[in-house]
C-alpha positions as CSV (number, residue, x, y, z in Angstrom):
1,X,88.5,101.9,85.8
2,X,88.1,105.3,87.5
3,X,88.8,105.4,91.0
4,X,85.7,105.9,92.8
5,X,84.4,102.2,90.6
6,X,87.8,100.8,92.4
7,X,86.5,101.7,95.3
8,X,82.8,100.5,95.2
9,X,84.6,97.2,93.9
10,X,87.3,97.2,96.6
11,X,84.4,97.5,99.0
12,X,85.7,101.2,100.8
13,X,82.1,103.1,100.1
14,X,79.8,102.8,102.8
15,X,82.1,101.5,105.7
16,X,84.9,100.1,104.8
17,X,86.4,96.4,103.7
18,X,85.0,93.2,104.5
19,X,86.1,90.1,105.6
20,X,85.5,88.3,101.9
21,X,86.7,91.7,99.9
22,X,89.9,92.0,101.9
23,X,90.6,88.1,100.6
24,X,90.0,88.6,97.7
25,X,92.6,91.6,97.4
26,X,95.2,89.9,99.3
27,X,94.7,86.9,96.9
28,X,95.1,89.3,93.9
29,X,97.8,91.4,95.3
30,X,99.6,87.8,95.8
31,X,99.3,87.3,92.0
32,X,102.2,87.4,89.4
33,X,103.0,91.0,88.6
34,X,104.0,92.1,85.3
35,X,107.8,92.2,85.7
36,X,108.3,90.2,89.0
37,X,109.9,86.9,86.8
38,X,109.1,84.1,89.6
39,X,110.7,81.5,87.0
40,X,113.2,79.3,87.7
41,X,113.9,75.4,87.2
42,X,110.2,74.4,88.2
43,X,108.5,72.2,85.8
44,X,104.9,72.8,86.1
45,X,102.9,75.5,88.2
46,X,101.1,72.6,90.8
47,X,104.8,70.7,91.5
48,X,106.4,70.6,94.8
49,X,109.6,71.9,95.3
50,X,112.6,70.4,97.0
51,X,113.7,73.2,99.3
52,X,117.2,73.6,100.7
53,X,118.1,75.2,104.1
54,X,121.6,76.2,104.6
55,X,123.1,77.6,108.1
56,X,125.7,77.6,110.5
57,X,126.2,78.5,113.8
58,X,124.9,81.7,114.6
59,X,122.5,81.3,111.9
60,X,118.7,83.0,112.7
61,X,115.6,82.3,113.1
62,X,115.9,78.1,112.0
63,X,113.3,77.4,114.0
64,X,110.4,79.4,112.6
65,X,111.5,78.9,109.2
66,X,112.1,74.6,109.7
67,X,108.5,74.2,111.3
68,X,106.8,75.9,108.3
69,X,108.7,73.8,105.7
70,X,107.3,71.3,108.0
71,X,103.7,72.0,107.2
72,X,103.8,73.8,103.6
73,X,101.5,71.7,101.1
74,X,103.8,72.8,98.2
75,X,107.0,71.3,99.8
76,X,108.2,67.7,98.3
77,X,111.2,67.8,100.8
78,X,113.4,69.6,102.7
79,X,117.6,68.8,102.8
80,X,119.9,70.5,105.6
81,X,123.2,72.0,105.1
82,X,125.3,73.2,107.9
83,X,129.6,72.2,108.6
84,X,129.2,71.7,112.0
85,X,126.3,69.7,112.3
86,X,124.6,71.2,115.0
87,X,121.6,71.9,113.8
88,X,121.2,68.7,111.7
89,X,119.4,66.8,113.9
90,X,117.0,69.7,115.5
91,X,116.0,70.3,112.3
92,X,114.8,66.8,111.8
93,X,112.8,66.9,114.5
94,X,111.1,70.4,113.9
95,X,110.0,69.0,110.2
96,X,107.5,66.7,112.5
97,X,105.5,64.2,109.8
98,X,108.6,65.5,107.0
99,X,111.0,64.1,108.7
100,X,110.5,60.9,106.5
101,X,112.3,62.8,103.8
102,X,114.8,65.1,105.3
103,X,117.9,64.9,104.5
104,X,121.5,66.3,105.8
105,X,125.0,67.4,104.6
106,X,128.0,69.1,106.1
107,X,128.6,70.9,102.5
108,X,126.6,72.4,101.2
109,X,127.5,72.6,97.7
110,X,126.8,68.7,97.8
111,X,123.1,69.5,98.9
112,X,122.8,72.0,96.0
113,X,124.4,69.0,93.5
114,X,122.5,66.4,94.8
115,X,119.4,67.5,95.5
116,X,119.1,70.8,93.7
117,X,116.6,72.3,95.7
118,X,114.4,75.5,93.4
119,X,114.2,77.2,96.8
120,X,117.2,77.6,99.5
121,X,116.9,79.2,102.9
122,X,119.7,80.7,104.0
123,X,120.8,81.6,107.9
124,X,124.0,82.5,107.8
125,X,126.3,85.1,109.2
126,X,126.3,87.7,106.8
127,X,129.7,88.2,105.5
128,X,129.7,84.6,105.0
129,X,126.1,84.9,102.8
130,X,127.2,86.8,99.5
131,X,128.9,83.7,97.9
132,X,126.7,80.7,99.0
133,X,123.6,83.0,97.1
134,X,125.8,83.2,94.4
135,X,126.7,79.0,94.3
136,X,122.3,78.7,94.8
137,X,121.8,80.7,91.5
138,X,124.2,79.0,89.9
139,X,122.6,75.9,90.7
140,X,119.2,77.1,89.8
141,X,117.3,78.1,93.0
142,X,115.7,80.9,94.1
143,X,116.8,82.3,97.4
144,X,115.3,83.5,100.7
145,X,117.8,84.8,103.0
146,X,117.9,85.8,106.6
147,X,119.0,89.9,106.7
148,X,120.8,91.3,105.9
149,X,123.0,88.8,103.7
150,X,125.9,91.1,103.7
151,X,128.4,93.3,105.1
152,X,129.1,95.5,101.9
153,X,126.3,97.0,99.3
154,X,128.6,95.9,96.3
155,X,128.4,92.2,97.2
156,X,124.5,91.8,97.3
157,X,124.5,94.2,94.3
158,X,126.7,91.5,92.4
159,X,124.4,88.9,93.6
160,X,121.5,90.8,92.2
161,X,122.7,90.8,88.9
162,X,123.6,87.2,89.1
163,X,119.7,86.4,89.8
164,X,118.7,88.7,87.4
165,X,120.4,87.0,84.9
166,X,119.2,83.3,85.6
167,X,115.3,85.1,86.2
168,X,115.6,83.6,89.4
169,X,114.6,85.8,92.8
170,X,116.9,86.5,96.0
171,X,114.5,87.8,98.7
172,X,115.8,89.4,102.0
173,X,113.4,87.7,105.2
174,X,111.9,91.2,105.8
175,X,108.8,89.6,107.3
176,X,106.7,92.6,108.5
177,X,105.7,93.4,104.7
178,X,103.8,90.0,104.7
179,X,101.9,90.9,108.1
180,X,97.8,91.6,107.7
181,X,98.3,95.6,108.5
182,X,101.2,96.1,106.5
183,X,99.1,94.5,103.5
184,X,96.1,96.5,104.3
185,X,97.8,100.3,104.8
186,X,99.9,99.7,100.8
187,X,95.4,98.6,99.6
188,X,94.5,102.1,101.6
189,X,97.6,104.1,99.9
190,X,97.0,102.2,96.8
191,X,93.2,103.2,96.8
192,X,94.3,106.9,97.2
193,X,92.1,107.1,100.8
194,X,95.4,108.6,102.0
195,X,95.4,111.1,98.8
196,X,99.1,112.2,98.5
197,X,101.0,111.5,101.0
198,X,103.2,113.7,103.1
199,X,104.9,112.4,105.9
200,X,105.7,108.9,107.9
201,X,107.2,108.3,111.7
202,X,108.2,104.9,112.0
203,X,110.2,102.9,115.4
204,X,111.4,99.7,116.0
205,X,112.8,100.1,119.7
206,X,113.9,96.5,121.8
207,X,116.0,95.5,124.8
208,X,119.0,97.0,125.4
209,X,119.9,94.1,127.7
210,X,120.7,91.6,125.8
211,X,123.8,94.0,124.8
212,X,124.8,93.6,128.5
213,X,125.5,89.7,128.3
214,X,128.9,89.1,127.4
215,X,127.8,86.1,125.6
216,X,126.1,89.0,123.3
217,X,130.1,90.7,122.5
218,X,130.7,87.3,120.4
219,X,128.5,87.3,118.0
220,X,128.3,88.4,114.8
221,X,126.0,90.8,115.7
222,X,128.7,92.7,118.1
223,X,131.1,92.6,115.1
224,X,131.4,95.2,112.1
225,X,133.3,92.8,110.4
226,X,130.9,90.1,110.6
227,X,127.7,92.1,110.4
228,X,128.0,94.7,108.2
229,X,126.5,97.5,111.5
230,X,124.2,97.0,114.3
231,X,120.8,98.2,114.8
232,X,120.0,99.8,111.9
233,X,120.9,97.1,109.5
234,X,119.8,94.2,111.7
235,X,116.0,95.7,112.7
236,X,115.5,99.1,110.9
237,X,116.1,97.9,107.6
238,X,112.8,96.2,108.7
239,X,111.0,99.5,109.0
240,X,112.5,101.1,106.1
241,X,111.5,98.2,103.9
242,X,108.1,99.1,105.7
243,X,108.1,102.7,104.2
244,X,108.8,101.2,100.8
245,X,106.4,98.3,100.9
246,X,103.7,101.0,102.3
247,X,104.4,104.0,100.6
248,X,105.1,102.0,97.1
249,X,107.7,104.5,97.3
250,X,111.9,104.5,97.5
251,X,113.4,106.4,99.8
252,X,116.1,108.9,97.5
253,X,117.3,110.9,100.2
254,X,118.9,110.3,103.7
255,X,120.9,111.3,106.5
256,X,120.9,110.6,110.4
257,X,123.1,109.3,113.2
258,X,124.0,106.4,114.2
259,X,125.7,105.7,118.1
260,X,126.8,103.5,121.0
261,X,124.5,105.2,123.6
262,X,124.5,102.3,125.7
263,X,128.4,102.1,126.0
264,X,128.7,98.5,126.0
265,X,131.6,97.1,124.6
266,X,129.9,96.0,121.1
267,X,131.5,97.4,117.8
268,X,128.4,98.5,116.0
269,X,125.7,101.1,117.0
270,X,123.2,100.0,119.2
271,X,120.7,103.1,117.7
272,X,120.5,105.0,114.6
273,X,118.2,107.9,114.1
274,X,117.2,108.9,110.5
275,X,115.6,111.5,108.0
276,X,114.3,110.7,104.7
277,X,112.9,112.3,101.7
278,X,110.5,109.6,99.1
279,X,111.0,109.9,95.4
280,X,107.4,111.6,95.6
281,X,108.3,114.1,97.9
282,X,106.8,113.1,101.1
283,X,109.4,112.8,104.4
284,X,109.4,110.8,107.2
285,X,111.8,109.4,110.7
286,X,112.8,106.2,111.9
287,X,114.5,106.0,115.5
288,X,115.7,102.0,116.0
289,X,117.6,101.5,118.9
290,X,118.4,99.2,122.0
291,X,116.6,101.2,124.9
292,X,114.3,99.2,126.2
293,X,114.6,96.8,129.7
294,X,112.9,94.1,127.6
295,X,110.3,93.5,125.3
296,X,110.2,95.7,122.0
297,X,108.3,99.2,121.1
298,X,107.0,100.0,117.4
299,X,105.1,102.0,115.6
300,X,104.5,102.8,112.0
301,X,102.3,106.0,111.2
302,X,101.6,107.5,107.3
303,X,99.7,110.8,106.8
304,X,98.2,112.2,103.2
305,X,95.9,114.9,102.3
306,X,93.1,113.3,102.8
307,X,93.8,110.5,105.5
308,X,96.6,108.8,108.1
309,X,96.9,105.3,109.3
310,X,98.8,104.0,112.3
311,X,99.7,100.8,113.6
312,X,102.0,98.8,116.2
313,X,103.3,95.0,115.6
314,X,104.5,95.3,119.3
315,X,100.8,95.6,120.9
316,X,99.0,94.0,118.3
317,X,95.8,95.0,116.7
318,X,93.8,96.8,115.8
319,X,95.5,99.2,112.7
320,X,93.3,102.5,112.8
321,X,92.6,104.5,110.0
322,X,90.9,107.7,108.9
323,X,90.0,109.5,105.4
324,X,88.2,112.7,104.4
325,X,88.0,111.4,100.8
326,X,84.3,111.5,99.7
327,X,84.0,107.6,98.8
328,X,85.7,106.5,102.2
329,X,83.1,105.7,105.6
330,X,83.0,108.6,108.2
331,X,85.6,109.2,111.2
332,X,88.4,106.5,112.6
333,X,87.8,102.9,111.4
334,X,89.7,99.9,112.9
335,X,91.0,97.2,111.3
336,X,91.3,93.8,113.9
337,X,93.2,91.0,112.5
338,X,94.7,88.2,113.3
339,X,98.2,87.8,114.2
340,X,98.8,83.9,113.3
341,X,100.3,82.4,111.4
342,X,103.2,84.0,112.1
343,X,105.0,86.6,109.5
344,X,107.9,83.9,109.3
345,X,105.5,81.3,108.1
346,X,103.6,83.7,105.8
347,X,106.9,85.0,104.0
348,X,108.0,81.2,103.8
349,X,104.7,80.4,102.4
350,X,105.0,83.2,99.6
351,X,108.3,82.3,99.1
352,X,107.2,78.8,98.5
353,X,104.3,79.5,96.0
354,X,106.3,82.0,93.8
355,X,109.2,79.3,93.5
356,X,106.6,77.0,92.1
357,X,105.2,79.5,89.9
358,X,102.2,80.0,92.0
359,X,102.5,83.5,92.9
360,X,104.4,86.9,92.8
361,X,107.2,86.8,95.4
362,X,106.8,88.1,99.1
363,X,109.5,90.4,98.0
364,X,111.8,91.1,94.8
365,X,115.7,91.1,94.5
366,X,115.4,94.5,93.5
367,X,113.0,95.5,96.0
368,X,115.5,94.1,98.4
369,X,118.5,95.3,97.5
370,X,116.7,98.8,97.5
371,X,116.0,98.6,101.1
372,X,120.1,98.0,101.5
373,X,121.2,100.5,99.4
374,X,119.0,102.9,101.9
375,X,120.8,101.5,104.7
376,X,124.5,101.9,103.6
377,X,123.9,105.2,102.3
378,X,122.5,105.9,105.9
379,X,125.8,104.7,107.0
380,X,127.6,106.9,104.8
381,X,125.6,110.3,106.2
382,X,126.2,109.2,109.9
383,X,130.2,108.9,109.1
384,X,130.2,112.0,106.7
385,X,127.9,114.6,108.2
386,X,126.3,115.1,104.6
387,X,122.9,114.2,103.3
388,X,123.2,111.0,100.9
389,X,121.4,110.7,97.6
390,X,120.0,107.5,97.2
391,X,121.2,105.9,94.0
């Protein structure tokens, strides 16, 4: 199909999407792709799954992710893991009408025997993460995982290969990719309304005062041990995944800074800058860092020869957009869109209907150990001064 019969089709001549054409792209982009394997131990494509969660204290984000296995229509029921118990019986009551089927261990490697569950959540500090992925694949069950999963590259790479083996999937919970103007800026790149692309300046900015709470210095996240770095791998990996999701593009090439600006007494960075070269050639930015007195502060803009795009998760639609390409409508279009259900919900959804067989997944293993192996090669040109080549 040539590209201006894409177009006509995709519903860009004349003034842009609609409401019914951008469905039906979003339901075909959600299809299995050729390569993505979304098998696993599920029996037929319409089965529920049992789904496992495992955590621990410190663990992330349980709350969105329990309510939405609350609610999921492809979920048969949903088993608990976590040594100290704590969560055990919030969880039971965030599953609402589930509830009826929930059930708890302190060990997890029970759960996995027992109930072997073809999905597993997993929010868990992440140098405790690397082996209880590799104790789900070996019990048959795809994996979504609370970033970053890891404190060292060669772990999650190890893990990879595991999943690979067993054609099972371990995605990384980098939510924004599933969000409605994320989806819509990869159909405008993908359409070539952007042409060839060129450049991208991306920021994910939040509070620094929550570093100021000594509360804060205990946690994983104020630990290079524990956590693997600070900022950049706990939100800008976010935004690089962003550029890759966006772009349909690796970054190859990087180097930056990373720092303590704020002086607290944390042992990771609370900001990284960086510069990046795409395997295309286009280049782009991302600043991430803990400046703010509250509240958070983003912004993701992509510019081509023939177009740019820009949107902020922060403030909330609309995404605007512009093209000089001959098929796309005249001057600055905006995009509204709804912000519910929440991207935690959306990814869990995904993650959900390609562990049944239903769909591609939100996001690949190798699509998310890319967006890591960008970020510890970051790492490496902070501490050496020296571009890094992106392997």
């Amino acid at each position: 199909m040539n590209r201006r019969k894409f177009l006509k089709r995709a519903g860009y001549v004349g003034g842009g999407l609609a409401a019914a054409d951008l469905d039906r792209l979003a339901t075909a982009a959600s299809s299995p792709k050729p390569g993505a394997s979304v098998s696993g131990t599920v029996g037929t494509e319409a089965e529920k799954i049992r789904v496992g969660l495992i955590t621990e204290p410190g663990g992330q984000h349980l709350s969105a992710f329990t309510k939405a296995l609350g609610i999921l229509d492809g979920v048969e029921m949903v088993a608990a893991a976590d040594p100290s118990g704590d969560f055990l019986p919030k969880g039971r009551n965030l599953l609402g009408a589930r509830a009826s089927s929930y059930r708890t261990f302190s060990d997890y490697k029970q759960m996995l025997q027992e109930i072997k569950p073809q999905l597993a959540l997993l929010a868990l500090e992440p140098h405790h993460t690397p082996p209880v992925m590799e104790a789900v694949l070996q019990a048959g069950g795809h994996i979504l995982a609370d970033k970053p999963a890891c404190v060292r590259l060669a772990d999650f790479e190890r893990v990879v290969r595991l999943a690979q083996s067993k054609r099972l999937q371990v995605m990384l919970g980098l939510t924004n990719r599933v969000s409605r103007p994320a989806k819509r800026a990869r159909e405008l790149v993908e359409a070539g309304l952007l042409g060839k692309l060129y450049g991208t300046s991306v920021h994910l900015v939040a509070d620094q005062t929550r570093l100021t709470k000594p509360a804060y210095w205990k946690t994983w996240m104020a630990s290079q041990e524990r956590a693997g770095g600070g900022k950049l791998i706990y939100h800008g990996l976010h935004y690089l995944d962003l550029v890759h999701y966006i772009a349909g593009e690796q970054i190859s090439e990087v180097t930056g800074f990373t720092r303590n600006v704020g002086g607290q007494p944390i042992e990771v960075e609370d900001s990284a800058v960086l510069a990046f070269r795409l395997g295309d050639g286009a280049v782009g930015t991302l600043n991430t860092g803990y400046y703010l007195n509250r509240g958070y502060s983003t912004l993701v803009a992509v510019w081509g020869a023939q177009g740019w795009l820009r949107f902020d998760l922060a403030a909330g639609p609309p995404m605007t957009w512009a093209s000089t390409h001959p098929d796309a409508p005249k001057g600055v279009q905006s995009y509204h869109y709804e912000v519910e259900p929440d991207t935690y919900h959306v990814m869990i959804e995904e993650a959900v209907n390609a562990a049944r067989g239903l769909a591609a997944p939100p996001i690949t293993s190798e699509e998310s150990l890319s967006v890591l192996k960008v970020v510890f090669a970051a790492y490496q040109a902070a501490s050496k001064g020296m571009t890094q080549e992106v392997s």
